[in-house]
N, C-alpha and C positions, 0 to 999 in steps of 0.2 A: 504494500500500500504506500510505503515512504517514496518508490521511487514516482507513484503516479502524481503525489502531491508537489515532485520537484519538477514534474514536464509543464512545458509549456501548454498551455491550453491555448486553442486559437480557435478558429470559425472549423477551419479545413479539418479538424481532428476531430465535432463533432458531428459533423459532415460524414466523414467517416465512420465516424462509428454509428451514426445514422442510416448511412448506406450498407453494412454491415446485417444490421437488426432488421430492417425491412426487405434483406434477399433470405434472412431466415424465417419470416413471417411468411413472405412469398414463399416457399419451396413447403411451405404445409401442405397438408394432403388432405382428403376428406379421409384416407384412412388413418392417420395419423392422427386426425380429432377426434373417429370415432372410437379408438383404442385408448385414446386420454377420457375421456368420455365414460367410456364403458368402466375403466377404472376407479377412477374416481366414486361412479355408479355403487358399484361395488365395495369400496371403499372408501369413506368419504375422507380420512384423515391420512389416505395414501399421498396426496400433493402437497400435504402440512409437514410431512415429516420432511422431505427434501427441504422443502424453505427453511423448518427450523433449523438440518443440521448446517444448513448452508451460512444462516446468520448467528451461530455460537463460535463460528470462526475467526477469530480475529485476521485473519488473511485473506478473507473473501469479502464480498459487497454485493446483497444482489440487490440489480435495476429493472425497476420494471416500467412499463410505459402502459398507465392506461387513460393518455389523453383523448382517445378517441369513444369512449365509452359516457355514453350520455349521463353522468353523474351528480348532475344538480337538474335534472329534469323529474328527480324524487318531490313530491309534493304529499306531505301528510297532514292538509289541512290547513296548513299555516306558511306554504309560498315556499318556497328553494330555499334548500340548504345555504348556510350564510358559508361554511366550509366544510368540507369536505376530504376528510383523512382517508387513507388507504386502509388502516391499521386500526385496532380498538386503543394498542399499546405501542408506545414506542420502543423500538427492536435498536440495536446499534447496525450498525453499518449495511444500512436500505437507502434506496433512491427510489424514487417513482416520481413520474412524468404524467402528471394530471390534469384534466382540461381546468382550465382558469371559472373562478366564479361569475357567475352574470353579469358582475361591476366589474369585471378584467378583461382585456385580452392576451391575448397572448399563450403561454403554459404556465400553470405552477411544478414547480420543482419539488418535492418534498424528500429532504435528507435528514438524515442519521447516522452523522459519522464522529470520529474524535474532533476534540475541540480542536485542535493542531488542524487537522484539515477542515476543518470549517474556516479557521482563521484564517489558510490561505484561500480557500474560494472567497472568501469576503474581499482577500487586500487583491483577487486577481481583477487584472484590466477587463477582459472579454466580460468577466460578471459581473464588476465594476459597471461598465458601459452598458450593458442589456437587461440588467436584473434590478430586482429590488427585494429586498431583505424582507421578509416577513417571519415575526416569530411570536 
């Protein structure tokens, strides 16, 4: 993880890893969801244990992107969500990429990593320049 706090971050690299995660989204299959699918069926806390052993890791990060999923279109009487978490709890070292509130545009980003890299995504320029901090 130290080394990815010392790269540079720029446009092109998440660009990249943009282009990356949407040729493996692309290469999914119908039989591929229906196997994920079926398991889950079957087991419902089969797709929880990967995620948890994944985030007890202090060496790994998982990122997930559910900006495209209509998640303030929830209405229980009382008008959209004012926010909207991934997560009941917060986990250490999670990313998700979440569509922005009705009052936003843009994405929100929601992390959970050590203070150390929080502090450099704050003092970096590209999130500097494009972001705004919400906590």
């Amino acid at each position: 993880m130290a080394h990815l706090v010392r790269a540079n971050t720029c446009p092109a690299a998440f660009a990249g890893a943009a282009a990356r995660v949407r040729a493996a989204v692309d290469a999914t299959t119908d039989q591929l969801l229906g196997a994920i699918s079926k398991a889950i069926g079957s087991d419902p806390s089969s797709f929880a244990s990967a995620l948890f052993n994944a985030m007890k890791s202090p060496n790994s990060t998982v990122i997930s992107n559910q900006s495209r999923f209509p998640l303030y279109r929830n209405d229980f009487g009382w008008g959209a969500p004012a926010w909207v978490s991934p997560l009941p709890v917060f986990y250490a070292n999670f990313v998700s990429f979440l569509p922005p509130p009705p009052s936003m545009d843009g994405y929100c980003v929601y992390m959970t990593l050590d203070a150390h890299v929080l502090r450099r995504v704050a003092q970096n320029d590209l999130w500097r320049a494009h972001a705004r901090l919400l906590h």
